[in-house]
Steps between C-alpha positions, in 0.01 A plus 500: 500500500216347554426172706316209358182581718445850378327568221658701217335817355549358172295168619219703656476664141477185327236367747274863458535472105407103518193593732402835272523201164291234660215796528573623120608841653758732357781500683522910573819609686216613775320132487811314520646709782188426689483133427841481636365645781220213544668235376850502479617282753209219466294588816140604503417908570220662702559890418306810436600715251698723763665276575609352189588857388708586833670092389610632140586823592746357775633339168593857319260410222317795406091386543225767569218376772265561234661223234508278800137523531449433157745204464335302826147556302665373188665208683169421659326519136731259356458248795814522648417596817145607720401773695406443869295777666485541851310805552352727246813716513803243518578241197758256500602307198629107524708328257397176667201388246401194663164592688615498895358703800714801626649644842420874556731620781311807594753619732780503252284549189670163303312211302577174555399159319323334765486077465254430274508097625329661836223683329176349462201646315166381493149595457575778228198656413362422150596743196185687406360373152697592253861563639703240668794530763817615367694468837519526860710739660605396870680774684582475828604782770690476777587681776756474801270403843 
C-alpha cells in the first residue's frame, strides 16, 4: 500500500488527462502516458525528449522515440508547455509557462528555472517596423570554477 505522500498511478492519470483537456487534446493512450510523465505529481518538468522517453519506458508503457517527438511538438502547439534551446543541437521542453530565466548546468547537461525576481532586463533593442517582441529568452550557463 501506498502512503499518503506518494502519488498513485491512477492520480498521475487523472492529472495527465486534466492537463491533455485544458489544451483540447485527445487524450491518446501515448499522450496521456506522457502527461503522466510531466505532470503527474504537480511539479514543473525540464526534459528532452530522451529523456522523457527513457521516463515512460521505465514505466513499461510501450512509446516509440519518434511519437515522443511528435507529442512534445503537439504539447508545445497547444500551449501547454515551451521549448527552451540551448544550443542548436539540444532542446528542452518546460511545463512551467510563466516566462522565467533558466539554469544550464553545462557540466551535467540539466535545465533549471533560474529566479526570475533576480533578473533584470533593460535597454531591449526596438522591434524593427512591423514586428514586435514576442519574448525574451534568458538562459543562463554555468559551470563549476
Amino acid at each position: 500500500m501506498l502512503t499518503s505522500d506518494k502519488i498513485t498511478d491512477a492520480e498521475r492519470t487523472r492529472r495527465g488527462e486534466t492537463w491533455l483537456a485544458s489544451a483540447d487534446l485527445r487524450p491518446t493512450r501515448q499522450r496521456v502516458a506522457l502527461a503522466a510523465q510531466l505532470v503527474g505529481d504537480g511539479q514543473d518538468r525540464h526534459v528532452t525528449a530522451e529523456s522523457l522517453f527513457a521516463s515512460v519506458c521505465a514505466s513499461e508503457e510501450k512509446v516509440s522515440l519518434a511519437t515522443v517527438y511528435n507529442t512534445l511538438r503537439a504539447f508545445c502547439d497547444a500551449g501547454l508547455m515551451q521549448e527552451v534551446t540551448v544550443d542548436g543541437t539540444r532542446s528542452y521542453f518546460d511545463t512551467n509557462m510563466n516566462e522565467h530565466p533558466h539554469f544550464y548546468w553545462e557540466d551535467s547537461g540539466n535545465l533549471t528555472d533560474a529566479p526570475a525576481d533576480q533578473l533584470k532586463i533593460v535597454g531591449l533593442p526596438d522591434a524593427p517596423e512591423g514586428t514586435e517582441i514576442a519574448s525574451v529568452d534568458v538562459v543562463i550557463r554555468l559551470r563549476k570554477t
